[in-house]
C-alpha positions in Angstrom: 0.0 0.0 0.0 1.1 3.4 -0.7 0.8 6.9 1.3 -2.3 9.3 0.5 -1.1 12.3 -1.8 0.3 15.3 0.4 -2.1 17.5 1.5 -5.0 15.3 0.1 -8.5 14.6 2.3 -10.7 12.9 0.8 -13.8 13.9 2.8 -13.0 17.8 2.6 -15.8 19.1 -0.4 -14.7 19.6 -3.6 -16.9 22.7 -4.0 -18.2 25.3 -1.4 -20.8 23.8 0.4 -21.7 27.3 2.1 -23.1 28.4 -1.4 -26.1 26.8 -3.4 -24.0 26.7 -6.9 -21.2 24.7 -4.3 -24.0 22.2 -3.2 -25.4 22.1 -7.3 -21.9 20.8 -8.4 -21.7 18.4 -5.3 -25.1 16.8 -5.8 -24.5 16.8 -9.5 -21.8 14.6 -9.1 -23.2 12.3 -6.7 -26.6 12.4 -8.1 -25.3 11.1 -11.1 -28.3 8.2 -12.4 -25.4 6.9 -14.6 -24.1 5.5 -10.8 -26.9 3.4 -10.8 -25.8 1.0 -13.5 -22.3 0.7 -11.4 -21.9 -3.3 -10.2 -22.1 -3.8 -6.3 -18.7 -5.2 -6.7 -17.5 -1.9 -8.2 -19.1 -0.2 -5.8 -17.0 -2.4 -2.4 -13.8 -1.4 -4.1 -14.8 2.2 -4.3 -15.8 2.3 -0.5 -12.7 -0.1 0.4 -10.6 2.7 -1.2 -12.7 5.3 0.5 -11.9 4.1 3.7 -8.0 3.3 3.1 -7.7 6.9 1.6 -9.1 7.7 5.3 -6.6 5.9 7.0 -3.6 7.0 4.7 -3.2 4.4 2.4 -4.6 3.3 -0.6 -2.9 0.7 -3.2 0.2 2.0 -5.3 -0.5 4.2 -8.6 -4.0 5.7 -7.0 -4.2 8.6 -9.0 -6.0 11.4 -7.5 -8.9 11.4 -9.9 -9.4 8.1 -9.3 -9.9 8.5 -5.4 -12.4 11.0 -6.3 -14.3 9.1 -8.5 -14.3 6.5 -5.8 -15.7 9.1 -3.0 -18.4 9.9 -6.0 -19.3 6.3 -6.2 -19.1 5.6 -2.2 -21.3 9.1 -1.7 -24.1 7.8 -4.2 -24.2 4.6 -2.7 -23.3 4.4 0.9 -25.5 6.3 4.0 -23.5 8.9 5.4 -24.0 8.2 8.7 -24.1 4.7 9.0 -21.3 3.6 5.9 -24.3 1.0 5.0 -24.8 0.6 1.4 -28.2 1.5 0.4 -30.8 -0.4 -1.3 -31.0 1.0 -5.0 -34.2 2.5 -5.3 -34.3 4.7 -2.2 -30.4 6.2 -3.6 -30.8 10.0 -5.0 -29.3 8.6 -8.0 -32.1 6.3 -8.8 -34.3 9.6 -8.4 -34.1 10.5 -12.2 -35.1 7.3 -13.1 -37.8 5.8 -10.5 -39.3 9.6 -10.7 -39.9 10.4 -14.2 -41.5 6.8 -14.8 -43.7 7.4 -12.0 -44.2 11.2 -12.7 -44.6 10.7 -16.0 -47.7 8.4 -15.3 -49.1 9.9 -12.9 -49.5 12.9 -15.0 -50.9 10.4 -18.0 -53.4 8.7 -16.2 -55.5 11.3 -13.9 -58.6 11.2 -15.3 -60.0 8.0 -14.0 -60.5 7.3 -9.9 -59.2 3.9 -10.0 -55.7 5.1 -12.2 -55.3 7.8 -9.9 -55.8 5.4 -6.8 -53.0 2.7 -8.5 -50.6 5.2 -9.2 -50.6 7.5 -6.2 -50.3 4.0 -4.2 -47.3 3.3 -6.5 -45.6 7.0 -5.8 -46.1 6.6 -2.2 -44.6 3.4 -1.7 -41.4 4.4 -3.8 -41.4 7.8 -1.6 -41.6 5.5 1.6 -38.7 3.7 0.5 -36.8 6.9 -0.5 -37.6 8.5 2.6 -36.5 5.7 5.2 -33.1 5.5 3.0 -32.4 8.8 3.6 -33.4 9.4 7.3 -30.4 10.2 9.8 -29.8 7.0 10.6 -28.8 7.3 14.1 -32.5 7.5 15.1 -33.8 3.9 14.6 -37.2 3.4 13.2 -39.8 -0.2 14.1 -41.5 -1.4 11.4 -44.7 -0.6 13.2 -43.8 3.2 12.8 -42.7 2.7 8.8 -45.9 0.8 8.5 -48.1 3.6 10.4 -46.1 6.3 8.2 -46.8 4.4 5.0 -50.6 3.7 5.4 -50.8 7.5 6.8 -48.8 9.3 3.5 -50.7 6.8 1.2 -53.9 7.5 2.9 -53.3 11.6 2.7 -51.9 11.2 -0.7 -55.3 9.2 -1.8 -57.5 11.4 -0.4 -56.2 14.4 -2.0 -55.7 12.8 -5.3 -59.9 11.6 -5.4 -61.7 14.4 -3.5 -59.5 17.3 -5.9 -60.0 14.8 -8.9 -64.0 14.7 -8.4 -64.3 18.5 -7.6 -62.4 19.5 -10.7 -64.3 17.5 -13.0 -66.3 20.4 -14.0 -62.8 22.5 -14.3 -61.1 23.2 -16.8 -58.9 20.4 -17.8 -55.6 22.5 -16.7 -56.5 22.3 -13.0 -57.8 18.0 -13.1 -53.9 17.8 -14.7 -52.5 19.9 -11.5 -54.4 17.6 -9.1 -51.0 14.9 -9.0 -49.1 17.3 -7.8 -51.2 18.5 -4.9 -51.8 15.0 -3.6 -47.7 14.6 -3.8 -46.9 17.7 -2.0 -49.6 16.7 0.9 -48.4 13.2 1.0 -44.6 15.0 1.6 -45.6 16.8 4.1 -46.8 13.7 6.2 -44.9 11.3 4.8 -41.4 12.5 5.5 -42.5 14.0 9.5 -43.8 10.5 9.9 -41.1 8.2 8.1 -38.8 10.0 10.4 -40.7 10.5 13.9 -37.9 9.1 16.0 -35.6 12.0 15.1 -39.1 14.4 16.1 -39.5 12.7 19.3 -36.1 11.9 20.5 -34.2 14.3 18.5 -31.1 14.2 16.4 -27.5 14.4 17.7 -25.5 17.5 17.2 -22.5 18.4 16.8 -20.0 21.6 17.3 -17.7 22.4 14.8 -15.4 19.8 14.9 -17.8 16.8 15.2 -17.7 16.4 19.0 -20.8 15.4 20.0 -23.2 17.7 22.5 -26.1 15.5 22.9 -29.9 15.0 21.4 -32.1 18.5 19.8 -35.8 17.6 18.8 -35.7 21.3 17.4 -33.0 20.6 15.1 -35.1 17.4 14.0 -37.7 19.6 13.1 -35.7 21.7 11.6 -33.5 19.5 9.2 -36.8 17.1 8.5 -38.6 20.6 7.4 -36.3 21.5 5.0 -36.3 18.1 3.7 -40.0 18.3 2.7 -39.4 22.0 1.2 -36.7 20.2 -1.0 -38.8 17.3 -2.3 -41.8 19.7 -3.3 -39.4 21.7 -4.8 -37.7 18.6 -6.5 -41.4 17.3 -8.1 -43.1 21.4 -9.1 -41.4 22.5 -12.4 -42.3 19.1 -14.0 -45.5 18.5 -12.1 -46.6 22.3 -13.0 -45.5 23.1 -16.2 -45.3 19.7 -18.4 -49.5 20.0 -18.1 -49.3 23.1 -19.3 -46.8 22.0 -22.2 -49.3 19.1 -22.7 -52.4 21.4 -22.8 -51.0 23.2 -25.4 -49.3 20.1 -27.5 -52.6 18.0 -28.0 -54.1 20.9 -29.6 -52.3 20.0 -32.4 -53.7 17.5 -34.9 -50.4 15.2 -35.1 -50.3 15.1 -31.2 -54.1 13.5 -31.5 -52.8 11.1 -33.8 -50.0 9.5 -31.8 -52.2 9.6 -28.3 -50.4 6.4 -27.8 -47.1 8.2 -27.0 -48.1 10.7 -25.1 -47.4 8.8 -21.7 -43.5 7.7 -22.8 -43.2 11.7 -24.1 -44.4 12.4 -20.2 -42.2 10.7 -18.9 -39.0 11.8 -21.0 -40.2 15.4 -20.3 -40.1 14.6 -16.6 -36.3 12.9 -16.7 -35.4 16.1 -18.8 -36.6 18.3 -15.1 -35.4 15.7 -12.5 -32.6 15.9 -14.3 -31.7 18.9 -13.1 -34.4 19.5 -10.0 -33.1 16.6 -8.3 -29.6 18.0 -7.5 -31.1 21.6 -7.7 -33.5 20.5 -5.0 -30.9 18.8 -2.8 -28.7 21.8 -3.2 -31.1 24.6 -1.5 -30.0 23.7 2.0 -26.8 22.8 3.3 -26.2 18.9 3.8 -24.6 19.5 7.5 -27.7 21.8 9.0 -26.6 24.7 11.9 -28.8 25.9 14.5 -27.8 28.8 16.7 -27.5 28.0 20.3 -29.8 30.4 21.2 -32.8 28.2 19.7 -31.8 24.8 21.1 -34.3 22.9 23.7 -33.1 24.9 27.0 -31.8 22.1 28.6 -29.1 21.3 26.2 -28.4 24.9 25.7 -27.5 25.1 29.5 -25.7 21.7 29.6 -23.3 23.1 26.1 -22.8 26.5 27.9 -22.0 25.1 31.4 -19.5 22.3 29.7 -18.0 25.0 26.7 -19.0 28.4 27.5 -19.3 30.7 24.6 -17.2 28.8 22.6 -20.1 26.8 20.7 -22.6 29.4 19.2 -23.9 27.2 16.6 -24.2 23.6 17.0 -24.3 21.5 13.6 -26.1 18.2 12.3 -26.9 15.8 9.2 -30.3 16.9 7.9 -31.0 13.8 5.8 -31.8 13.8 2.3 
């Protein structure tokens, strides 16, 4: 084995992470949905490598572009907290992907109760799978609790979906095509809360500035878990509000009524072309490693980090989740 390059850490960002266009080139890169076609096996070497480059060595000829294509691989792949690999579907990278499929159709087939039912069902259980990935995996979660956040989002996401689908069938046809959207953005806003209750009710650990651990903040929990669901609204509006209106205006045309059979597959390449760029976009708007000023902390731990540190800690820091 040979020494790590001089001066070389592989954990330090590549880009600012203070500014969003920092975080845009960081979740570019590790949003990648070409990663998802990397083999598992591909993927151990990349995190074996990760993890020698940590301890200052990694095998002879490692060129430095090739360590950071490994930390790209292990970061699209691997929890952050935990070093656990993640299943494939709940990644970010498979976000592209999974999402314009499912987008795609759920934009397709909204007229009809029973399609809107199947697919919403379908989005939700995807979203439940991407949502326990991504929790801040030092708060355990019982399958009791991922079943009770499931049936909830699924339930909220449903009822949306069918009461604003029967009230807008007397609207124009714009607003029945905005109707997915709404029943996604209320099933974030329960889904994400519930998927990750643990963090809500037990808080999440925080950290000062150079990772030393202070103790447990349900206010930071609520903080990092609400950004999260701003992000995934954010990730699913340009395509869920303006391909309908792109739509609207295409099937006007007499070719477009010809070809009606391609209008789902066209949805869902218009939704990859957004995602494409909303998913990193949307992971970008807050910072990865959240801060909270002492001053808003639970007052119990903000007396137990001033009697221990003083003044010396006035923002504590912690991993949002994705």
């Amino acid at each position: 084995m040979a020494a790590v390059p001089l001066g070389f850490n592989i954990d330090a960002p590549r880009w600012d992470q203070s500014t969003f266009v920092g975080r845009l080139k960081h979740f570019l890169n590790i949003t990648d949905p070409r990663t998802v076609l990397v083999p598992e096996e591909e993927l151990d070497r990349a995190k074996a490598l990760v993890e020698g480059c940590r301890s200052g060595l990694v095998p002879p000829g490692s060129s430095q572009e090739q360590l950071l294509y490994a930390k790209k691989l292990y970061d699209s792949a691997f929890h952050p907290d935990s070093g656990e690999k993640m299943n494939l579907i709940g990644r970010m990278s498979f976000q592209v992907p999974g999402g314009m499929a499912l987008t795609g159709c759920m934009l397709q087939f909204y007229r009809t109760v029973p399609a809107v039912v199947f697919w919403q069902w379908v989005n939700q259980s995807f979203n439940a799978i991407v949502n326990y990935t991504n929790r801040n995996a030092a708060s355990p979660i019982s399958l009791r609790q991922i079943g009770v956040a499931y049936v909830t989002a699924t339930g909220t996401a449903l009822a949306t979906a069918v009461g604003l689908n029967l009230y807008t069938k007397r609207a124009p046809p714009l607003l029945a095509r905005w109707v997915p959207f709404a029943a996604v953005a209320a099933a974030n806003c329960v889904n994400i809360p519930m998927m990750r209750q643990q963090e809500i009710i037990n808080g999440v650990m925080v950290t000062d500035g150079d990772n030393n651990e202070l103790g447990y903040s349900r206010r930071a929990a609520a903080k990092g878990i609400a950004q999260v669901v701003v992000s995934r609204i954010t990730m699913a509006a340009p395509g869920m509000i303006i391909l309908p209106i792109i739509m609207e205006r295409l099937e006007r045309f007499p070719f477009m009524q010809r070809i009606r059979v391609l209008h789902g597959p066209l949805q869902v390449l218009l939704c990859g072309g957004f995602l494409l760029f909303m998913v990193p976009a949307a992971c970008a708007l807050f910072p990865q490693r959240c801060s909270l000023a002492l001053a808003d902390l639970e007052l119990e731990l903000h007396d137990s980090i001033v009697a221990k540190h003083g003044d010396k800690v006035p923002y504590v820091y912690f991993n949002k989740g994705l």
